[in-house]
C-alpha positions as CSV (number, residue, x, y, z in Angstrom):
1,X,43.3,-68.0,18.5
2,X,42.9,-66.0,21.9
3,X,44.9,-62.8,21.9
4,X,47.6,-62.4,24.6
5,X,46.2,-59.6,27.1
6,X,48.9,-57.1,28.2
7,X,48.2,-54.7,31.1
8,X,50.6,-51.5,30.9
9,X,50.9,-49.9,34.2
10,X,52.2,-46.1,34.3
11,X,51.2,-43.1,35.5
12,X,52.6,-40.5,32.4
13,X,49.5,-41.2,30.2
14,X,51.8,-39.9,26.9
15,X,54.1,-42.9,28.2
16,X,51.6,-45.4,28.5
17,X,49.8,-44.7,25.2
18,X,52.9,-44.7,23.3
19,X,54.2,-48.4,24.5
20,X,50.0,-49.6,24.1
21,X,50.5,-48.6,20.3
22,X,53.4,-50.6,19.9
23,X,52.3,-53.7,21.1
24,X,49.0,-53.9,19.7
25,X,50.8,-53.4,16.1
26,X,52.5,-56.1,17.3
27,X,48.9,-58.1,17.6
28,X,48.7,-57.9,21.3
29,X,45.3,-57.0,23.2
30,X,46.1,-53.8,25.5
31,X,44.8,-52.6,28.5
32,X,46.2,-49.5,30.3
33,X,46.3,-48.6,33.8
34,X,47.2,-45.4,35.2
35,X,47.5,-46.4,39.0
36,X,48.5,-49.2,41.1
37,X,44.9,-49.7,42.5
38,X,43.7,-49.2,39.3
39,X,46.0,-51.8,37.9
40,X,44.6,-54.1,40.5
41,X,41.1,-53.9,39.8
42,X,41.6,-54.5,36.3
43,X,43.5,-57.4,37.0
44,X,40.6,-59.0,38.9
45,X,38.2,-58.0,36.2
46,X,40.1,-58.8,33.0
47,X,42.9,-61.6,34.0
48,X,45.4,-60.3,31.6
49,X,48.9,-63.0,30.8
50,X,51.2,-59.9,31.0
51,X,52.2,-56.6,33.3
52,X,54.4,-53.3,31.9
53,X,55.3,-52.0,35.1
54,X,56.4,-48.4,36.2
55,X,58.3,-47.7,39.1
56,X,56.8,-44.8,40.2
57,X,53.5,-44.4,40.0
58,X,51.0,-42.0,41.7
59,X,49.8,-44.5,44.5
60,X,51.8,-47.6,44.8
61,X,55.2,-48.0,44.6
62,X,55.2,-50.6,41.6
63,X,58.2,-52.4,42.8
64,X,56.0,-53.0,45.8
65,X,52.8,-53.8,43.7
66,X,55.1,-56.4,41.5
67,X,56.4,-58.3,44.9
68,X,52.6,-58.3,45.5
69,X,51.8,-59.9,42.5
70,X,54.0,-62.1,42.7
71,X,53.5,-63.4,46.1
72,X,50.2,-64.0,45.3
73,X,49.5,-67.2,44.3
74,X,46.5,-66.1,41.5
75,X,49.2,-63.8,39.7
76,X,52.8,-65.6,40.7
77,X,53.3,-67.1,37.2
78,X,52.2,-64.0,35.2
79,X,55.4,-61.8,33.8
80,X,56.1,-58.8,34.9
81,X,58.3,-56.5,33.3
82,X,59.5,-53.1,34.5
83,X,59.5,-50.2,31.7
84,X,60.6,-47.2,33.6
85,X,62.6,-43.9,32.9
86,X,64.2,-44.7,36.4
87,X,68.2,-46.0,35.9
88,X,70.0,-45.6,33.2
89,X,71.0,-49.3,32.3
90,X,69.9,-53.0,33.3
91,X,72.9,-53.3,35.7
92,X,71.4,-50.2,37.5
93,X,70.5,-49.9,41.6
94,X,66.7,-49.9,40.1
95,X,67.0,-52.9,37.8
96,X,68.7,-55.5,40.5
97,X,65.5,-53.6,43.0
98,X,63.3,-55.2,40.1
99,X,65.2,-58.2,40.2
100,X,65.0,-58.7,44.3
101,X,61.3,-57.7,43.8
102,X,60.7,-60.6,41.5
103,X,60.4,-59.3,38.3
104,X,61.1,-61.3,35.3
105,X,62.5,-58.3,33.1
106,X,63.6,-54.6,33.4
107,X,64.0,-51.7,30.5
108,X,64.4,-47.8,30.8
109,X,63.1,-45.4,28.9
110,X,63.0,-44.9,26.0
111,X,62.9,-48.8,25.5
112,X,64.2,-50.4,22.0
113,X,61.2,-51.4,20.2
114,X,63.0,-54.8,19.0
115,X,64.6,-55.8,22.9
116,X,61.2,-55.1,24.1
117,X,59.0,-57.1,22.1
118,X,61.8,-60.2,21.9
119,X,61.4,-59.6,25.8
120,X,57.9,-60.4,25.5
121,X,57.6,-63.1,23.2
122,X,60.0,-64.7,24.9
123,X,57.9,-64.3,28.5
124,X,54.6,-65.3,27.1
125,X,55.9,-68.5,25.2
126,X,56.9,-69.8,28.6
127,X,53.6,-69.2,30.0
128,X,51.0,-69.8,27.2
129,X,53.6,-72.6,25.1
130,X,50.3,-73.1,22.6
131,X,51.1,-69.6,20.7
132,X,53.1,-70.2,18.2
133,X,54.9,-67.8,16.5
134,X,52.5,-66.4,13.4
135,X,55.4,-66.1,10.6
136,X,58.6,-65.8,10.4
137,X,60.2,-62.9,10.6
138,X,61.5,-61.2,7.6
139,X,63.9,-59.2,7.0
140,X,63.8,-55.6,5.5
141,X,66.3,-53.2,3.9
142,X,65.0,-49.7,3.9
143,X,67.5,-47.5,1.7
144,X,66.5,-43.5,2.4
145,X,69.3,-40.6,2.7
146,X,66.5,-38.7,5.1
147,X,67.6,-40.6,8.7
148,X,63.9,-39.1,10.4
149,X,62.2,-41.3,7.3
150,X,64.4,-44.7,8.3
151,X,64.2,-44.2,11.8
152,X,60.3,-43.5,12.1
153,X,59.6,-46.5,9.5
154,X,62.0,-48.6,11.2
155,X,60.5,-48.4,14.5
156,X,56.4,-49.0,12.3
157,X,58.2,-52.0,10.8
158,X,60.2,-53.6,14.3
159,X,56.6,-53.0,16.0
160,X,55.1,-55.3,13.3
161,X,57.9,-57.9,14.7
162,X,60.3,-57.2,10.8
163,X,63.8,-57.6,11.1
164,X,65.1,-54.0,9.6
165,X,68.5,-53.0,8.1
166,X,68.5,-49.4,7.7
167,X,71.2,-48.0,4.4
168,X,71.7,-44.1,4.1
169,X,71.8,-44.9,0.1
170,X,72.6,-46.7,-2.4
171,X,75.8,-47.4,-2.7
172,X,75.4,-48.7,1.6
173,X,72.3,-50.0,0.3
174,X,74.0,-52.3,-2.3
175,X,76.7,-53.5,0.1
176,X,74.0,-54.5,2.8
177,X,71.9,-56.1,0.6
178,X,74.8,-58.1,-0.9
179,X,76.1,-59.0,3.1
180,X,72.2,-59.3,4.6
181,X,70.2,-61.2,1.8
182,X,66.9,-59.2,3.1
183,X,63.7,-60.8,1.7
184,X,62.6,-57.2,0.7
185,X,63.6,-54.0,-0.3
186,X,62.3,-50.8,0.5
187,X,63.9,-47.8,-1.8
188,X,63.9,-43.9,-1.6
């Protein structure tokens, strides 16, 4: 089956390489580009079904480059999604400028792992309907008094598309377990 081909658009490298790790340990193919004419030419070249989209970047404004994209009739259908550490919240001046510039989704930084990759899925199913979804998803209890340890592994185990509960021990851990019905558990 044909990988989904994601192109991340942002000029803070550190940025970039942070949200490419995510989503190719969520099994998508990953491209990054750190300009907007750099994003174009790789869009010509490689035809990717997806855009990550900065605001700002160092040559293009990228609400400008999405209303470009999306006026064009070789790109109109193809998602793109603003991931920016512009606004604060998706009711923000900069998220309805994404909106009125076409875009079909807006986060901030630091995005939720979880929100973005639903936000994904849910984009790509409309356009490529044949991908089904490869499992389903289960669920996870990690019980751990060290928060750093559940947080870190939480985020490893949403990128892999897991449902997590988090417990701060085992007394929580028992409770949730009892409440959640997880279809594994993970204990300090």
């Amino acid at each position: 089956m044909k990988k989904v081909k994601i192109l991340i658009v942002d000029g803070d490298k550190d940025a970039a390489d942070a949200s490419r790790v995510l989503l190719e340990n969520a099994g998508y193919e990953v491209t990054t580009a750190g300009s907007g004419k750099g994003a174009l030419e790789i869009m010509r070249k490689e035809k990717p079904d997806m855009v990550l989209l900065d605001a700002m970047l160092p040559d293009i404004n990228g609400f400008s480059l999405c209303r470009d994209l999306k006026d064009d009739p070789n790109y109109s259908s193809m998602p793109v999604v603003f991931l920016t550490g512009l606004g604060s919240s998706e009711e923000s001046y900069v998220a309805n400028m994404a909106k009125e510039h076409k875009a079909d989704g807006f986060f901030t930084k630091p995005v939720d792992a979880k929100k973005l990759l639903d936000k994904i899925a849910e984009l790509i199913t409309r356009i490529v309907p044949e991908i089904p979804e490869t499992r389903a998803r289960a669920k996870i209890l990690l019980v751990d008094d060290d928060p750093d340890f559940l947080d870190a592994t939480k985020q490893i185990l949403i990128a892999h598309r897991y449902d997590v509960i988090t417990a701060k021990n085992g007394e929580v851990g028992i409770q949730k377990a009892k409440y959640e019905n997880p279809d594994l558990i993970v204990l300090d």
